[in-house]
N, C-alpha and C positions, 0 to 999 in steps of 0.2 A: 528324532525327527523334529520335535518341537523345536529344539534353539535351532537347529538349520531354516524350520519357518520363521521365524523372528528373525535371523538373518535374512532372509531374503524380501521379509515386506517391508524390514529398515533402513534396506539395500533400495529399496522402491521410494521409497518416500522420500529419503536424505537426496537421492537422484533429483525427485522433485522440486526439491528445496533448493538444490544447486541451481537450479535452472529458472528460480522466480516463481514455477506454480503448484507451491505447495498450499495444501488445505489449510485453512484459518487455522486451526488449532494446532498445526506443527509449524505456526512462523514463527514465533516469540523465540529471541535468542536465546533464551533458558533452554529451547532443544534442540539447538544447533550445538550447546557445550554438551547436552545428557547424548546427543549422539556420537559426537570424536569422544567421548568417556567410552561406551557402549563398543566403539571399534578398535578402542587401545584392549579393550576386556576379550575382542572376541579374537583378537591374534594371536595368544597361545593357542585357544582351541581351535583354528586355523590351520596352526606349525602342525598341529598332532594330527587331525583328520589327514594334511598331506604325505606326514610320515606314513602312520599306518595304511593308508591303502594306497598308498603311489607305488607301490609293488606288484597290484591287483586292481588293475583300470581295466577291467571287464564288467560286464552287465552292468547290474543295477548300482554296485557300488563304483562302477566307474562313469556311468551320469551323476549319483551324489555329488562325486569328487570335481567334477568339472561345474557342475553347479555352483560349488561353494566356493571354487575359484572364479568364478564368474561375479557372484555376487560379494565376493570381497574388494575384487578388483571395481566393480561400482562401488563399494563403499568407500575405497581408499580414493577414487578420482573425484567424488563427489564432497569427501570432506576437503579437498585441493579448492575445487571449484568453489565451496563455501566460503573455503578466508579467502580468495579470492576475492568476490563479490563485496563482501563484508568490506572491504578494503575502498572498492569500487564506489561502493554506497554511500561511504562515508566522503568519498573525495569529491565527488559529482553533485552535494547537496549545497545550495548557496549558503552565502554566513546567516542568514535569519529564517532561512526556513526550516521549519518543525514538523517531522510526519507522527499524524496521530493514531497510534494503533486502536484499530476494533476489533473489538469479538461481534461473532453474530445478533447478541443482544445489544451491543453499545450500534447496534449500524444505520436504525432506525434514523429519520427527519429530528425527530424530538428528541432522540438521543446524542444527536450530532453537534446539535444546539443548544445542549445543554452541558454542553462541555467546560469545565473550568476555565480553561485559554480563552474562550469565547466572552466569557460575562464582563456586562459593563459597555461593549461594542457593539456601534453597528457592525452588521456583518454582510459579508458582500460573495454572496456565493456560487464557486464556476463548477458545472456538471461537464464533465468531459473526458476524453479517451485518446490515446494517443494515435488513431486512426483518424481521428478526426480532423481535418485538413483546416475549415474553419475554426475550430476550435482553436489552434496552431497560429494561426493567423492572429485571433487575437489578441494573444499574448502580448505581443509585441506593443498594445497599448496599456498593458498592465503597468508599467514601473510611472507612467505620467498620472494614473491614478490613484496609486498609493502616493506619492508627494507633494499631494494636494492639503493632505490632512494629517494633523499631530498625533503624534505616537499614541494609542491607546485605544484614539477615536475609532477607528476603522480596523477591523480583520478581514483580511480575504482566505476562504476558504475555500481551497480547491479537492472537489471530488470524484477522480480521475475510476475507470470501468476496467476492470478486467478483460483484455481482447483477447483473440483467439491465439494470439503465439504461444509458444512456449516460453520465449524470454518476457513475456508481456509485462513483467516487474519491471525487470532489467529498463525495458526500454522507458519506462515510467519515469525512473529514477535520473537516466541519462535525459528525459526531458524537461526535466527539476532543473538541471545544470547547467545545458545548453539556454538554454531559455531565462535563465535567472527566474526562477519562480520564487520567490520571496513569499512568505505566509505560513498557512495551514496546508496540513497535506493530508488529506485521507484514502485509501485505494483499497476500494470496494473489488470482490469477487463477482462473477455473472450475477451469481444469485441474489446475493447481497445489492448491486444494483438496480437488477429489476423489482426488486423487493421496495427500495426507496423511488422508484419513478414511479412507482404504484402511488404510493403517498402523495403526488406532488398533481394538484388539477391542472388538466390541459399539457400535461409534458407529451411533446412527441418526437424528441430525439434531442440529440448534441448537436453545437453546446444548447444549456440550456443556463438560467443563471437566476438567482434567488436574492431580492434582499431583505435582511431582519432587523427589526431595531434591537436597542441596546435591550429591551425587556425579556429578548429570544424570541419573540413574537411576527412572523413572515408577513411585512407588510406588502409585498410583491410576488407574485407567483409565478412569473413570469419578463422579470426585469427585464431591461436591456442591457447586451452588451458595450463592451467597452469602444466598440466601432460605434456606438450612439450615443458618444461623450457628453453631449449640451443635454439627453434627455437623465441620461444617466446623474450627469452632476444635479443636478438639480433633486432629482430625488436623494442623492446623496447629502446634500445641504440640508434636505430637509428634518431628516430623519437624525440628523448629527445637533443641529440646531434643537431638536427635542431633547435628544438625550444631553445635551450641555444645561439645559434648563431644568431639567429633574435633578441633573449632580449640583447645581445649583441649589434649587429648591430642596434638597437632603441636607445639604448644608447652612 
């Protein structure tokens, strides 16, 4: 009965996974491969469980039995739907955008920002969810903001929420694409989000938007958006203008 349980919460989870809302610790594609390893290992013991009792599909061994066809048939449709997606993900990401995997410990404000990719830049940061209709909207003034300024100067860091779908990744990803989102990409869980609006004074919903100087240091707790270009550049100027004057003064 043990490896039938193992089958069936592998059978749950990899389902999960197939569908975008898998728990932080079974996303890392290290166990998208230990899982189709996992389902090529449990198709002999598969073959044989249907051998020996497909003869005697009565009582308790004939729920087992249908059980275990149940739950292999999730596991075989869901490693389909994995390279699927995998395929998806990669096609739907624009050429310069980077998604930065977290764990629960790296999800923190200070952790976020403290991210190698990040050092040496201001950083210019969007809180937002793919529900969010304003959020969506601003976009669309993203690409006149990043080509204001030379390669280096400026990251934008987009920190997109876990919604309630079930494809809620999926659709994360397909808004990467649609949209050109060029940048950072990080995609917080519920928890994981609520966890960082806590951090942040005065946050009361999306979008919401952050900016930091080159030091990691939040000099705005509540920027403007990119719909507020003359107020927004201007702090942008500023804080760029500083940081060109320290790599200066380092050198």
């Amino acid at each position: 009965m043990m490896p039938a349980a193992l089958l069936y919460v592998s059978s749950f989870l990899s389902l999960r996974q197939s569908l975008g809302h898998a728990p932080v610790w079974w996303e890392p594609v290290l166990w998208s491969h230990v899982w189709e390893g996992l389902v090529i290992l449990w198709l002999p013991a598969f073959l044989y469980v249907l051998v020996r009792f497909g003869r005697r599909l009565w009582g308790v061994r004939w729920v087992r039995t249908c059980l275990l066809i149940v739950a292999m048939g999730v596991c075989l449709v869901s490693v389909a739907l994995m390279a699927y997606w995998k395929g998806e993900r990669a096609q739907h990401l624009p050429p310069t955008a980077q998604i930065l995997f977290v764990s629960e410990e790296e999800s923190s404000l200070r952790a976020l920002l403290s991210r190698p990719e990040l050092a040496g830049k201001v950083v210019y940061v969007d809180l937002w969810h793919t529900g969010c209709k304003p959020c969506l909207e601003e976009f669309a003034l993203m690409p006149g903001l990043r080509g204001q300024y030379a390669e280096g100067e400026l990251a934008i860091l987009y920190v997109a929420r876990e919604t309630g779908h079930l494809d809620s990744k999926n659709r994360w990803l397909r808004q990467l694409h649609s949209r050109n989102l060029e940048g950072y990409h990080v995609y917080l869980s519920k928890d994981q989000a609520e966890a960082l609006a806590a951090q942040i004074p005065g946050f009361v919903g999306y979008p919401h938007h952050l900016l930091v100087d080159s030091a990691g240091q939040v000099q705005d707790w509540d920027a403007p958006g990119p719909s507020e270009a003359e107020v927004l550049e201007r702090e942008l100027e500023f804080l760029i203008a500083g940081s060109r004057a320290s790599l200066s003064a380092e050198n």
